[in-house]
C-alpha positions as CSV (number, residue, x, y, z in Angstrom):
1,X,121.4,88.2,122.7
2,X,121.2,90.0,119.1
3,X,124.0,91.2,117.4
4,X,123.7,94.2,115.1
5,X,125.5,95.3,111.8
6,X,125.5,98.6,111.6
7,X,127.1,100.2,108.5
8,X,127.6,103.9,107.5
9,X,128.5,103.9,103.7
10,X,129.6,106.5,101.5
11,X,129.7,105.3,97.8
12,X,131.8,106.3,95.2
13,X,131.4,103.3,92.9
14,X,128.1,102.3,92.0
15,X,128.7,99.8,89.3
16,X,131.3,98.3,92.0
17,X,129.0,98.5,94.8
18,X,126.0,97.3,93.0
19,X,128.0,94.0,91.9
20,X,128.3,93.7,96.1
21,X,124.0,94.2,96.4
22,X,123.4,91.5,94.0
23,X,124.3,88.8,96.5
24,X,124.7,90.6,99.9
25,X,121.6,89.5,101.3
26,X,121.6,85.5,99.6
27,X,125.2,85.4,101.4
28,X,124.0,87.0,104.6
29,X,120.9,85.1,104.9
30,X,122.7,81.8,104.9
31,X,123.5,83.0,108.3
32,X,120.2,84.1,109.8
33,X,120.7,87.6,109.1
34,X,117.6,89.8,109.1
35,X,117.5,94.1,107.3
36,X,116.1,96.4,110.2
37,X,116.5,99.5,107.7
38,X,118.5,100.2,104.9
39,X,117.9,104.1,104.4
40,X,119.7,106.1,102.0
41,X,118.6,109.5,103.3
42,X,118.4,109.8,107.3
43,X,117.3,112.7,109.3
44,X,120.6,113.9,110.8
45,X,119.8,115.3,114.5
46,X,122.9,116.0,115.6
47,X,126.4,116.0,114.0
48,X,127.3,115.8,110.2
49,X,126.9,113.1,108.3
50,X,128.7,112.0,105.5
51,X,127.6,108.9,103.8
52,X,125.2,107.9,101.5
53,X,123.6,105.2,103.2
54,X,123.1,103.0,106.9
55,X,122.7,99.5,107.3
56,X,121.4,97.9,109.5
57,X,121.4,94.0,110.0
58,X,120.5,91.8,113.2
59,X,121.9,88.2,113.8
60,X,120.7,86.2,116.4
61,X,124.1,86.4,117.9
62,X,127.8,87.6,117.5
63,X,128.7,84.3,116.6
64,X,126.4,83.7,113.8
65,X,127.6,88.0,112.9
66,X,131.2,86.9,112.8
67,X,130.5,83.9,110.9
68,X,128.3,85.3,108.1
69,X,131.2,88.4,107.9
70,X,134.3,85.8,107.9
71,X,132.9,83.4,105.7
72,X,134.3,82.9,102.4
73,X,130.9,83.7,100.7
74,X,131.2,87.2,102.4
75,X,134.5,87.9,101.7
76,X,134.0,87.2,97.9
77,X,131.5,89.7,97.9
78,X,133.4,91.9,100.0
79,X,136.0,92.9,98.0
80,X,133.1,95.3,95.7
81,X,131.7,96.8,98.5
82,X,135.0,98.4,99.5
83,X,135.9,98.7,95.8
84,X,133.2,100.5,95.3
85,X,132.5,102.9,99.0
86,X,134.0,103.6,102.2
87,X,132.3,102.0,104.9
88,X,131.9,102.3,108.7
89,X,131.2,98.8,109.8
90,X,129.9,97.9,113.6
91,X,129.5,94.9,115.4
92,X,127.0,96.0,118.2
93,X,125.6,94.2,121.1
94,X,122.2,94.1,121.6
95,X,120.3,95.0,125.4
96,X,120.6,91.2,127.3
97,X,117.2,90.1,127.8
98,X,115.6,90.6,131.3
C-alpha cells in the first residue's frame, strides 16, 4: 500500500531552504520516492492557510517512507529545511488495494 508525504511549509529562509531543494529529491529518490505536486499557491476551499507551499511525495510503502526520512542522507539535509521554514510533515496511508 502507498505511503504519502504530505508537507505544508511556510518559509522564512530561502537561502536556508534552498540549500535543503538542492538535494531533496537525489536523497529521496534513493528510496523510491515519487513528487505528486509541489504547488506553491493552492486554491484554499475551506479554512485558512498559512504556508507557502505543499508537498506531496508517494513511496511505495511506509517502510521505504520511514527509511528515506530516517536515513542519514535525509537528516543531513534536514537540518536546512527546518533552518530555513516551518513545516507540517504527514506520513499518510494510502486506500489498501481492492
Amino acid at each position: 500500500m502507498s505511503a504519502y508525504f504530505v508537507a505544508q511549509i511556510a518559509i522564512h529562509d530561502e537561502l536556508e531552504y534552498g540549500k535543503y531543494l538542492a538535494a531533496c529529491e537525489r536523497v529521496f529518490n534513493k528510496f523510491n520516492g515519487e513528487y505528486l505536486a509541489v504547488d506553491s499557491d493552492p486554491q484554499v476551499l475551506e479554512g485558512k492557510w498559512h504556508h507557502q507551499r505543499l508537498v506531496i511525495i508517494r513511496f511505495p510503502n511506509a517502510d521505504d517512507l520511514k527509511k528515506w526520512y530516517d536515513s542519514p542522507e535525509s537528516q543531513e539535509i534536514l537540518k536546512f529545511r527546518l533552518a530555513g521554514a516551518r513545516c507540517d510533515s504527514l506520513l499518510v496511508q494510502g486506500k489498501a488495494e481492492e
